[in-house]
ROZA-323768 format. One record per residue: x, y, z of N, C-alpha, C in turn; residue in three letters. Coordinates in steps of 0.1 Angstrom, whole numbers, padded with zeros to 4 digits, always signed. Layout:
XYZXYZXYZALA;...
This chain:
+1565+1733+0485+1552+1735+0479+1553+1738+0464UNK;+1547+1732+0457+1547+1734+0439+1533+1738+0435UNK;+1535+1741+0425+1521+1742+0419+1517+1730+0408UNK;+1501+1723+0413+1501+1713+0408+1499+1712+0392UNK;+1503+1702+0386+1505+1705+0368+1491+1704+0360UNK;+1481+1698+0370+1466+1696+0361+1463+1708+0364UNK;+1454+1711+0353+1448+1727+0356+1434+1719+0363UNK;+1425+1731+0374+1420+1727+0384+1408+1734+0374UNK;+1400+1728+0363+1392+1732+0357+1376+1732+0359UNK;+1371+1744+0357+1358+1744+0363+1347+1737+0360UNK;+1338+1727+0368+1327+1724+0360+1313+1729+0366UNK;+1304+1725+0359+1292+1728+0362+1285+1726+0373UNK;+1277+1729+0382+1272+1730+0398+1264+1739+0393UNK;+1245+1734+0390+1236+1744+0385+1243+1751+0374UNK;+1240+1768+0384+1242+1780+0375+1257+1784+0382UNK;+1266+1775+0385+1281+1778+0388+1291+1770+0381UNK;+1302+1779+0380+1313+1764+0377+1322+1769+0384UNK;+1321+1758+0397+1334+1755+0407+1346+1740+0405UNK;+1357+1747+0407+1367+1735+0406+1364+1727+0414UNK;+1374+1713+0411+1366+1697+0414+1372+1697+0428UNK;+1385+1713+0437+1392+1715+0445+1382+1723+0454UNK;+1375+1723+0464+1371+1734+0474+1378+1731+0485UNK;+1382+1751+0489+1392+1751+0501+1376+1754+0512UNK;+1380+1746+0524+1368+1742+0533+1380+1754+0541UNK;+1370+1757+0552+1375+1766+0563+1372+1765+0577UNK;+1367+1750+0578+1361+1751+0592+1367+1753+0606UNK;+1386+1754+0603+1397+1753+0608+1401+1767+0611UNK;+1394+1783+0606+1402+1792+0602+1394+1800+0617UNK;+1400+1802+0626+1397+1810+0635+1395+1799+0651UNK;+1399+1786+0651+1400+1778+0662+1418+1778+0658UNK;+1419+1766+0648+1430+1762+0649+1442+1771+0642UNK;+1436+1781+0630+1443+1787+0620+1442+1802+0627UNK;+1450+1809+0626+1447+1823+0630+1442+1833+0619UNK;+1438+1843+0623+1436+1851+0609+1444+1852+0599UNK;+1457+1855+0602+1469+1856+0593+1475+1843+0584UNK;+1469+1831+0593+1468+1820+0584+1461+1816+0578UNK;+1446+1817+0582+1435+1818+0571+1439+1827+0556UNK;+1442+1841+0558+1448+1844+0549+1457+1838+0542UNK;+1469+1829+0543+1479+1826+0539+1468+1818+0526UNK;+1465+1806+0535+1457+1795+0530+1451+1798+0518UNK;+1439+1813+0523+1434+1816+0507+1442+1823+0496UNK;+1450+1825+0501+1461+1834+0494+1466+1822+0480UNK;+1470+1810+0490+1476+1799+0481+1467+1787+0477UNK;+1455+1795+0479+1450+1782+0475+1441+1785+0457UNK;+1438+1802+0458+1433+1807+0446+1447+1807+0436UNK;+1456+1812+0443+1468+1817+0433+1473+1799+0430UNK;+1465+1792+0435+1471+1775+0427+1454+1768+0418UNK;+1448+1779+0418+1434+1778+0407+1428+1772+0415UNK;+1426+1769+0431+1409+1772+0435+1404+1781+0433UNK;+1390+1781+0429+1381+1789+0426+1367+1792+0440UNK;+1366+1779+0447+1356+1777+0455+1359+1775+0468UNK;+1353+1782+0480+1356+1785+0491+1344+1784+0497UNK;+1344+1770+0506+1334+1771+0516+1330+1772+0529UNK;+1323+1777+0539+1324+1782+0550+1309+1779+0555UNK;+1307+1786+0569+1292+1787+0572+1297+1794+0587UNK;+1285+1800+0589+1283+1813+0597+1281+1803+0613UNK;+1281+1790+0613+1288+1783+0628+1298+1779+0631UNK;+1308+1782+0616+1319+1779+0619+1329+1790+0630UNK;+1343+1786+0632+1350+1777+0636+1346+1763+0637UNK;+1349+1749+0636+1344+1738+0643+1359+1731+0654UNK;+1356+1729+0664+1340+1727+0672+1334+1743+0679UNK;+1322+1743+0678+1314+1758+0676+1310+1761+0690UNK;+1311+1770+0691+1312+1776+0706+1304+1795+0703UNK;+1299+1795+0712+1296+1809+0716+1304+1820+0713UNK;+1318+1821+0717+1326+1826+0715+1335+1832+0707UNK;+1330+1817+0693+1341+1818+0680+1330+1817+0670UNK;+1316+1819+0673+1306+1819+0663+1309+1831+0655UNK;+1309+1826+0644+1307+1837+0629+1322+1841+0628UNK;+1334+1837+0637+1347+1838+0632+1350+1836+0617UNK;+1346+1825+0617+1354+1827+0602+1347+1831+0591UNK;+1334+1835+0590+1332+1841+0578+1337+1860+0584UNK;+1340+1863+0595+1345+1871+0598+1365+1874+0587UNK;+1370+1863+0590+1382+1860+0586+1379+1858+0572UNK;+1369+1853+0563+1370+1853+0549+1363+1870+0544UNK;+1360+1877+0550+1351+1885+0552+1363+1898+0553UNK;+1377+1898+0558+1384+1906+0564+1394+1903+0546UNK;+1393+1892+0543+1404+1884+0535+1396+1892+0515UNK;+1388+1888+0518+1380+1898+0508+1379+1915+0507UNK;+1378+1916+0513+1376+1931+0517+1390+1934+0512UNK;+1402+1931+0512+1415+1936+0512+1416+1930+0499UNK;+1414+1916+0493+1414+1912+0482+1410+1921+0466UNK;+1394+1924+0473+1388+1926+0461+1385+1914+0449UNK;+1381+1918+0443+1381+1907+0428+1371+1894+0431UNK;+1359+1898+0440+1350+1890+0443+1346+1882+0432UNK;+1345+1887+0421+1335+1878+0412+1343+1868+0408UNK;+1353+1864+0405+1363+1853+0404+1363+1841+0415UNK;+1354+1844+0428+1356+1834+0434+1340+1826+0440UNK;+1342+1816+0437+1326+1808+0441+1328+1809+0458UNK;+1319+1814+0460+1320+1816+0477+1307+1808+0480UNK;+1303+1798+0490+1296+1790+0495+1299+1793+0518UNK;+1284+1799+0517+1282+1794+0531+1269+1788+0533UNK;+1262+1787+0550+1252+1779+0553+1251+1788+0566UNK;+1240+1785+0562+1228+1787+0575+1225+1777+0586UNK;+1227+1776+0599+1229+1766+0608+1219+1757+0610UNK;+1216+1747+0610+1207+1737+0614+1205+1742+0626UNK;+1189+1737+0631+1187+1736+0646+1190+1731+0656UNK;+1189+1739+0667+1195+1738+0677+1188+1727+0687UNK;+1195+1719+0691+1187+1710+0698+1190+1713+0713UNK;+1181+1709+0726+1179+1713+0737+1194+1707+0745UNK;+1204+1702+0741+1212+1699+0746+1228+1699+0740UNK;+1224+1708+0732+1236+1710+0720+1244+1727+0728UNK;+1234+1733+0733+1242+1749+0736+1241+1761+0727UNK;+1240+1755+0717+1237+1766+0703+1225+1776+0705UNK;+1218+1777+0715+1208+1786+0717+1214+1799+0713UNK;+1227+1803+0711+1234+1816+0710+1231+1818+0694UNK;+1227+1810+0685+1222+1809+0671+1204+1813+0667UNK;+1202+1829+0675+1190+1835+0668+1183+1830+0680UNK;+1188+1827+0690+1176+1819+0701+1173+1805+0699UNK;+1178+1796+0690+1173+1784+0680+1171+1783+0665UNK;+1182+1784+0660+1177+1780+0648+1169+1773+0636UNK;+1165+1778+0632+1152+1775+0624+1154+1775+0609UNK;+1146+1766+0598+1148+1767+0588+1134+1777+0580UNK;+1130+1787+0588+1120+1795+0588+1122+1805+0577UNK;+1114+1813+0569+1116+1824+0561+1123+1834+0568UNK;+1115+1841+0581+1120+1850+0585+1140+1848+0591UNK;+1139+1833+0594+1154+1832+0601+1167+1830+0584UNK;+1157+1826+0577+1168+1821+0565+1173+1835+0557UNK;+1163+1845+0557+1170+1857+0556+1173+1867+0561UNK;+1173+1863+0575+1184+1870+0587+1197+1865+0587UNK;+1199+1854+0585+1209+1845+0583+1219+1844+0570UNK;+1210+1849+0560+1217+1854+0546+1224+1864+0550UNK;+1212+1874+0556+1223+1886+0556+1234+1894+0565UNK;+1231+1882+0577+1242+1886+0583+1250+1881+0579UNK;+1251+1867+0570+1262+1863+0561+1269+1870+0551UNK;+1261+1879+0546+1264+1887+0537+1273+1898+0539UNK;+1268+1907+0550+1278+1917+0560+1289+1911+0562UNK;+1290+1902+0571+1305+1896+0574+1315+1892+0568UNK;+1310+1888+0555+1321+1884+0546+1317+1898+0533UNK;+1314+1904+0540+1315+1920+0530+1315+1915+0512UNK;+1302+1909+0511+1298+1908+0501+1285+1909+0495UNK;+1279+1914+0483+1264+1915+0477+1254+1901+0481UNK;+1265+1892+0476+1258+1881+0474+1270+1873+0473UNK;+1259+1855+0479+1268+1842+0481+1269+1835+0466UNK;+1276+1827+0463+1273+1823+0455+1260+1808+0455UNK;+1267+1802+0466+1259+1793+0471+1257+1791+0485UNK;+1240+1791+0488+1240+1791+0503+1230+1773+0508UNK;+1238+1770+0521+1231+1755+0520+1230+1755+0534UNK;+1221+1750+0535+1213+1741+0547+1219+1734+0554UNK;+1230+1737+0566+1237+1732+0569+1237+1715+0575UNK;+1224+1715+0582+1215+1702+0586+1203+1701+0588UNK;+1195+1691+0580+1183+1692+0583+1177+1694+0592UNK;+1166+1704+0593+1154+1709+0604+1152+1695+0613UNK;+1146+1688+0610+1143+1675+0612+1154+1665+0621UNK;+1148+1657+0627+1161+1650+0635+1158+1636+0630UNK;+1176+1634+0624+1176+1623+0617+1191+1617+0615UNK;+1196+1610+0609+1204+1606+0610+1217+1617+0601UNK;+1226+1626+0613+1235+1627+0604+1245+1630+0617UNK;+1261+1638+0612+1272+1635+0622+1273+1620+0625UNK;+1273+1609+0619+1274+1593+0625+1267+1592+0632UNK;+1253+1595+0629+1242+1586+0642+1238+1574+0634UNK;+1232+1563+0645+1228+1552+0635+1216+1549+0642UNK;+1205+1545+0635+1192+1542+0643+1185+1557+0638UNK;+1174+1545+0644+1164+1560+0639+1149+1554+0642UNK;+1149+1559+0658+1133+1554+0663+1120+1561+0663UNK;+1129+1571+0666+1116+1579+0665+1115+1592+0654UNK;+1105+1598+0646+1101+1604+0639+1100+1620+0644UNK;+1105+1631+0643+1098+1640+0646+1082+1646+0641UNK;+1073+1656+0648+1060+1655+0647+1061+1668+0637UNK;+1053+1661+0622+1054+1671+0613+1051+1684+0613UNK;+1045+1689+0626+1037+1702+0629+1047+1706+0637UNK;+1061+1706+0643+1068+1709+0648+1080+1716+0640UNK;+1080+1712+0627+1092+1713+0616+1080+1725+0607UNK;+1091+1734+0601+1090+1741+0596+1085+1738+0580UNK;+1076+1736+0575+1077+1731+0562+1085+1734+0554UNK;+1089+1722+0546+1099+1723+0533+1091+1734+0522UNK;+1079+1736+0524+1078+1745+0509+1080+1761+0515UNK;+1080+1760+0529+1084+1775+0532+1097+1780+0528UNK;+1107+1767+0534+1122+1767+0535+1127+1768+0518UNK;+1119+1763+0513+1123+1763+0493+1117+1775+0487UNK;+1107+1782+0493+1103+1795+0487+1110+1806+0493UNK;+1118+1802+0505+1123+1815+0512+1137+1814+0504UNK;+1144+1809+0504+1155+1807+0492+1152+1812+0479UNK;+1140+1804+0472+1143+1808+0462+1137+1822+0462UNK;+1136+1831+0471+1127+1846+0473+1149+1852+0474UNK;+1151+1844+0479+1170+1851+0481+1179+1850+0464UNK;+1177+1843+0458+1180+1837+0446+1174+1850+0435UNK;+1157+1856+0442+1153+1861+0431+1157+1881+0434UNK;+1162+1879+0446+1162+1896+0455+1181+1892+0447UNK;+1188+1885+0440+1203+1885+0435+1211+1880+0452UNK;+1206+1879+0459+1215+1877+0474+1222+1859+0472UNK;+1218+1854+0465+1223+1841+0463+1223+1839+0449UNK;+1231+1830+0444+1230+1826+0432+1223+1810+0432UNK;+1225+1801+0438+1220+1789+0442+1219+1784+0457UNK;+1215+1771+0456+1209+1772+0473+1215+1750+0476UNK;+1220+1749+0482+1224+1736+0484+1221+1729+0494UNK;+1221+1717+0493+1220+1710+0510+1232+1703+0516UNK;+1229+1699+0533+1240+1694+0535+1234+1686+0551UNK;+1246+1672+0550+1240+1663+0559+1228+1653+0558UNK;+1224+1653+0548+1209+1651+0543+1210+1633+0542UNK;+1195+1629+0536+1194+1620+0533+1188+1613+0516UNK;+1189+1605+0513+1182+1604+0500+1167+1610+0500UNK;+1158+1603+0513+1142+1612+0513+1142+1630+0519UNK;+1154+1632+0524+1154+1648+0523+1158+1657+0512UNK;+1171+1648+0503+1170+1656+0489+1159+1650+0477UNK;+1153+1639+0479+1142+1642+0467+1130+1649+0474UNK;+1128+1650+0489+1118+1656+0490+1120+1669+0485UNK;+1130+1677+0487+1131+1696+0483+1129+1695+0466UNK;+1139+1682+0463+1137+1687+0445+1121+1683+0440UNK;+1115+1674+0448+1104+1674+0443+1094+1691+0445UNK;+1098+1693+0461+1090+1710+0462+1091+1716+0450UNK;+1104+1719+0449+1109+1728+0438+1101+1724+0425UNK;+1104+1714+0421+1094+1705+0409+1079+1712+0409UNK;+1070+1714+0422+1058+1716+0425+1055+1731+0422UNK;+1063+1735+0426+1061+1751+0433+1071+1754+0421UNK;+1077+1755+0413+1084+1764+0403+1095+1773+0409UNK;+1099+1768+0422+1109+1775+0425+1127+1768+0426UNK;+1135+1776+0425+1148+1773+0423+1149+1760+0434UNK;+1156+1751+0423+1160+1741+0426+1170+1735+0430UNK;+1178+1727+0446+1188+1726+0450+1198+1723+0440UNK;+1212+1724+0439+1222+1723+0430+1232+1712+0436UNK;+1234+1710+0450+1244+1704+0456+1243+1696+0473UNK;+1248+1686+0477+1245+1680+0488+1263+1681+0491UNK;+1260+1687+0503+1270+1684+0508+1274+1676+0522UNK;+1278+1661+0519+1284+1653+0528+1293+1647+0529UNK;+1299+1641+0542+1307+1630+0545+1311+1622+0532UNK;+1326+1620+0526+1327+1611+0519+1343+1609+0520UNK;+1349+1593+0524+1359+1595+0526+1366+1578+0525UNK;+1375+1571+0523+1376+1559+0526+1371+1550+0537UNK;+1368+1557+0549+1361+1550+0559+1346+1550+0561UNK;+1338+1559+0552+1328+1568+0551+1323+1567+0539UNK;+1316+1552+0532+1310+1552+0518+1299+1550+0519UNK;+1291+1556+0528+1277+1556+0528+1270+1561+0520UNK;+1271+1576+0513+1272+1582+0505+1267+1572+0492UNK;+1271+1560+0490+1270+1555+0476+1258+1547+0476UNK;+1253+1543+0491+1240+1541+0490+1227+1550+0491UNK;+1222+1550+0479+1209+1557+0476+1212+1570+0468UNK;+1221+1583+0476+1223+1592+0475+1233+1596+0460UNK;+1242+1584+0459+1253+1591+0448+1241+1585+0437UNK;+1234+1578+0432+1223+1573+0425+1214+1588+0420UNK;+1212+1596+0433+1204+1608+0434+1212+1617+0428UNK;+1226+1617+0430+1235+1631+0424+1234+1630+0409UNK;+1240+1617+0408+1237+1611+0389+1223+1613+0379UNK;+1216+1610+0389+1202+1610+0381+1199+1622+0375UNK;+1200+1633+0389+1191+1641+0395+1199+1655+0390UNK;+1213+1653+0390+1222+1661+0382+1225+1674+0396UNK;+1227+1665+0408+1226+1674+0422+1238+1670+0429UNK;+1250+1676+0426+1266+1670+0429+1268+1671+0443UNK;+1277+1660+0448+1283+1660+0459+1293+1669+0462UNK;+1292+1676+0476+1307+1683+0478+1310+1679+0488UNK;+1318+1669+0485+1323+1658+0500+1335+1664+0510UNK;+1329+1664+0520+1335+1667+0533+1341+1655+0540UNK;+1353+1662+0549+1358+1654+0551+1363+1642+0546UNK;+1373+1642+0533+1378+1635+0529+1388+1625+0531UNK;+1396+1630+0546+1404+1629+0548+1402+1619+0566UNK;+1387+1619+0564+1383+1615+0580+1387+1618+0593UNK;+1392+1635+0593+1394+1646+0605+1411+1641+0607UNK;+1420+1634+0597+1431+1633+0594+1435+1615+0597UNK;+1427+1611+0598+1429+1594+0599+1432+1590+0581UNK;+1431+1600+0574+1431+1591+0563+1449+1600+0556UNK;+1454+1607+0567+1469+1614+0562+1474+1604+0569UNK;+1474+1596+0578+1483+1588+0582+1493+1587+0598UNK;+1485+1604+0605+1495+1606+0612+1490+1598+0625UNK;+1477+1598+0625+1472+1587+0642+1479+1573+0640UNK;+1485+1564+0630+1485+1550+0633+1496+1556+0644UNK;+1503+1562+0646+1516+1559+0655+1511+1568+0669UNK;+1519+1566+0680+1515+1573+0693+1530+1576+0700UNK;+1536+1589+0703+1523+1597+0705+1517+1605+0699UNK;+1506+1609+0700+1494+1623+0692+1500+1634+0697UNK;+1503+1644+0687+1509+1658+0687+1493+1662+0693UNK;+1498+1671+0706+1482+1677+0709+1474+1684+0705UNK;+1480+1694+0696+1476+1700+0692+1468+1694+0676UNK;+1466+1680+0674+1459+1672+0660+1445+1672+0666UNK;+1435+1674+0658+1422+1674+0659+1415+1666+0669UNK;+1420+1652+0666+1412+1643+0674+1420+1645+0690UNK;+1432+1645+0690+1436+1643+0703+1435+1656+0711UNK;+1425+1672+0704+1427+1681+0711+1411+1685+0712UNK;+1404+1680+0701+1390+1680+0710+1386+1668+0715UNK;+1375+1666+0724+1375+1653+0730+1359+1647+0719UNK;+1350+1655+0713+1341+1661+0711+1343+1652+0694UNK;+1357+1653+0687+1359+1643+0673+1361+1629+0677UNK;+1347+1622+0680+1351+1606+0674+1340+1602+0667UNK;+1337+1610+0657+1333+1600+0648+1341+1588+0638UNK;+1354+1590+0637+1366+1585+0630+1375+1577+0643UNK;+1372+1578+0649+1381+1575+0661+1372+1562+0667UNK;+1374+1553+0660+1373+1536+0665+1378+1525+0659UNK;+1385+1518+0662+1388+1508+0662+1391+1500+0645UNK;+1376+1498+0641+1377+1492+0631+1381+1502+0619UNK;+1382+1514+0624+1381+1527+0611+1402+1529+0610UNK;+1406+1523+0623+1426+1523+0627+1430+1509+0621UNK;+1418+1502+0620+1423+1488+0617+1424+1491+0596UNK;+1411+1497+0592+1410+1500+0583+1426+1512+0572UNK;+1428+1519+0583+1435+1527+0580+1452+1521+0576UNK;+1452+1511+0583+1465+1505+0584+1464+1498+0574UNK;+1454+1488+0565+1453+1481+0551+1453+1491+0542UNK;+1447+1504+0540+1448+1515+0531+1461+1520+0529UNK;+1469+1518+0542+1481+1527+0543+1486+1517+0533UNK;+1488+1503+0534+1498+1494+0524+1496+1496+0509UNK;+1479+1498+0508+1479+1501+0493+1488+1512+0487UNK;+1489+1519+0497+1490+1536+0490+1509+1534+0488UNK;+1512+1528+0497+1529+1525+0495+1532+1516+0485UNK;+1524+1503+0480+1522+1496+0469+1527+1505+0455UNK;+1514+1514+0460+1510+1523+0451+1521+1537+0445UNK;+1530+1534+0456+1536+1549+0456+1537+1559+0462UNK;+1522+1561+0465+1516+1574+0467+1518+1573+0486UNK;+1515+1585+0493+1514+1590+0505+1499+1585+0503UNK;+1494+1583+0520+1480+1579+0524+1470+1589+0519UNK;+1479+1602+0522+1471+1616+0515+1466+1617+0504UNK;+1473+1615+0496+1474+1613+0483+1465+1604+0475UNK;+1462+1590+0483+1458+1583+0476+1441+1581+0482UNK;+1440+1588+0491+1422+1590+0495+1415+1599+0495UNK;+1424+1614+0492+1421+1622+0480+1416+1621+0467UNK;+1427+1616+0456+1424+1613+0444+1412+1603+0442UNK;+1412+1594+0456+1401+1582+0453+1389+1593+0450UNK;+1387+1604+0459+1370+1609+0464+1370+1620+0446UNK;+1380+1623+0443+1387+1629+0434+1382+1622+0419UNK;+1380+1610+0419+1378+1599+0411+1366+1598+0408UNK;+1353+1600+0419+1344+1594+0423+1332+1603+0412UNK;+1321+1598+0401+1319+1606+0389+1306+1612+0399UNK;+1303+1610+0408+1291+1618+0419+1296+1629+0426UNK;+1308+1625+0425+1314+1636+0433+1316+1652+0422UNK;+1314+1661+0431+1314+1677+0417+1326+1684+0425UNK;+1331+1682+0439+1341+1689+0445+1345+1684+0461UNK;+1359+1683+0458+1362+1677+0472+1370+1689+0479UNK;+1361+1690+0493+1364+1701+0501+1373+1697+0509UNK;+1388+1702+0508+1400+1699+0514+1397+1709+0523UNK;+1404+1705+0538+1408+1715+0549+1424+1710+0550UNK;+1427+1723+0556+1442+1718+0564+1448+1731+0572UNK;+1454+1731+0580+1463+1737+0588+1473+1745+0588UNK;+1481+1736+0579+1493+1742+0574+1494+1746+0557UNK;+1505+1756+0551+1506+1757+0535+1508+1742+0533UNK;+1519+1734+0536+1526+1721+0532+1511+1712+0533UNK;+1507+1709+0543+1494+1702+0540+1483+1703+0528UNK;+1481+1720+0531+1471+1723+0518+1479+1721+0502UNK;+1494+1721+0500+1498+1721+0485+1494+1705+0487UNK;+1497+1696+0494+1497+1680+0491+1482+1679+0488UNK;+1471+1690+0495+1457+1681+0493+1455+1687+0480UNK;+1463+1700+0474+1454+1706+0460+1460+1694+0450UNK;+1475+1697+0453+1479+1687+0445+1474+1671+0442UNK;+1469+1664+0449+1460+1655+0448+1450+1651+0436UNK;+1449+1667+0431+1442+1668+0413+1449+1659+0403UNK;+1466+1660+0404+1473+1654+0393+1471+1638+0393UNK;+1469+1631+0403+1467+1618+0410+1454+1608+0402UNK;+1459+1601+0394+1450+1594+0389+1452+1577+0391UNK;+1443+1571+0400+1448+1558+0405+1444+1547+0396UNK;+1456+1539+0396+1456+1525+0387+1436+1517+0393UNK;+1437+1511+0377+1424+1500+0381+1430+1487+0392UNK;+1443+1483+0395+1447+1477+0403+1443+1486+0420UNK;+1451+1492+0416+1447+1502+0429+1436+1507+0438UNK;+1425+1505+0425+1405+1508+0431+1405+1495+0437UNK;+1409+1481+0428+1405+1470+0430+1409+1467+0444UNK;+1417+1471+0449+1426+1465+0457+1416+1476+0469UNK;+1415+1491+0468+1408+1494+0478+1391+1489+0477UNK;+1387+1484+0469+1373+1478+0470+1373+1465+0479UNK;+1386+1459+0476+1385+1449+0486+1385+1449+0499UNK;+1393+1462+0502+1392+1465+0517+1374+1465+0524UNK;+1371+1478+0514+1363+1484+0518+1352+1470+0521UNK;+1348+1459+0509+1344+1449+0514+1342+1442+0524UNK;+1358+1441+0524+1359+1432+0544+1353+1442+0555UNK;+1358+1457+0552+1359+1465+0565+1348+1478+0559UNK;+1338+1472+0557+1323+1480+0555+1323+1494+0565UNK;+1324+1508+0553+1317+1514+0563+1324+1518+0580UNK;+1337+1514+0581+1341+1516+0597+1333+1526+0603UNK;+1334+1538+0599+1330+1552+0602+1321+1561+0597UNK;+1309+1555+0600+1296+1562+0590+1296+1578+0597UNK;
């Protein structure tokens, strides 16, 4: 493990500046233990991340059981730390609970309501033993619509059932003005769910979303339709998840057998990355990246890394050796042969894994 040689320099996100590196945690209390969660943040600030993201359903995959673990674990990891204000801390408030999902253990149903969004601040707040978040986001829209890889979209929910957007934008920006938040982000969304909030905000004079946070990954360029258009314009950065497409894009599924203990082969619950055309895709990426030099890791990192909509790519990982390869990924700047040659893929093999 080294320390990577580009400094991990902060930019702008609203009224924040987080590095273009966020350590994600959705891993820290299923797969990671506390003691490794610690490690992680230990090595991931002391290598100049500054931004740490989490949300109060994590562990993933989310269970009754392991709800609010990990901001429990970032919450334990601060507390001993100290030196809060040095670090952009980002969690979320859980999208609703749908009648077949189990999450009823979340407030009774989750709601994007005033009264639940700051119950939900502050229990976020206690557990990770802090004043205030820096950024809090919407983990999935109220609304049922297309996100987690759904495709289609028949029917509408009945607008009198959904919580209005100007309640959900005033109850934030009422958290933003009580100092409990510094800014307020989305996530999962769609191009008509983030112009609809920035337009509220536009209407109503209240604080204005700063960040979307979704899916973005070599198998996963959805993102560039409509939405990265909205980040540029709109000046509302991506914090792309899952960069690495739940580890299809490190390299280790082309071969068999699956260590059981790897994401996909230990929940049954991860396939959105898990088909066919997304292993066929993986296998023409892998040749670029050996072309190229670089590890598979390496080279679909720096791609999302690359990407000028992008404001931060939220690495996860398991192990120290995993997390120095994803920070390090900053130094990685890929040849114009190298994009060209992944544009071609992406071409033939559209999208495998929306």
């Amino acid at each position: 493990m080294s320390r990577p040689m580009k400094p991990l320099t902060p930019i702008a996100l609203g009224p924040l500046r987080v590095t273009p590196i966020c350590l994600g945690t959705m891993t820290f209390g299923e797969q990671n233990t506390e003691a490794e969660a610690h490690a992680q943040l230990d090595y991931a600030t002391a290598h100049g991340v500054n931004f740490i993201d989490t949300a109060e359903m994590y562990p993933v995959p989310p269970g009754r059981e392991t709800y609010t673990r990990t901001e429990q674990y970032l919450g334990s990891w601060l507390k001993r730390r100290g030196k809060r204000d040095d670090i952009i801390l980002a969690s979320k408030i859980a999208g609703p609970s749908r009648g077949d999902d189990g999450q009823d253990y979340i407030r009774g149903g989750s709601r994007f309501t005033r009264a639940q969004i700051h119950a939900a601040c502050d229990a976020s707040l206690a557990r990770l033993h802090t004043d205030y978040l820096d950024l809090y986001q919407l983990h999935w829209p109220e609304r049922r619509v297309n996100y987690f890889g759904t495709l289609g979209l028949n029917n509408l929910d009945d607008p009198t059932d959904l919580t209005p957007i100007a309640e959900t934008v005033a109850a934030l920006d009422e958290l933003v003005q009580a100092g409990k938040i510094r800014a307020y982000g989305l996530s999962n969304e769609t191009p008509w769910g983030v112009m609809t909030h920035l337009h509220e905000s536009a209407l109503s004079g209240k604080t204005r979303a700063v960040s979307v946070q979704n899916p973005y990954n070599l198998l996963n360029r959805s993102y560039e339709v409509g939405l990265a258009e909205i980040s540029l314009r709109e000046n509302i950065g991506l914090l792309a998840y899952s960069p690495l497409a739940f580890g299809l894009l490190s390299g280790k599924y082309r071969t068999k057998p699956w260590q059981p203990e790897w994401r996909i082969a230990r929940y049954a619950r991860f396939t959105r990355y898990n088909k066919p055309q997304g292993f066929a895709a993986v296998e023409r990426y892998a040749q670029i990246a050996d072309q190229a030099g670089l590890s598979l890791t390496q080279m679909a990192l720096a791609f999302v890394n690359s990407r000028p909509f992008v404001t931060a790519n939220i690495i996860g990982a398991t192990t120290l050796d995993q997390l120095a390869e994803n920070i390090s990924s900053i130094d990685i700047n890929l040849s114009d042969d190298t994009l060209a040659a992944i544009d071609t893929i992406h071409a033939e093999i559209s999208n495998p894994c929306p």
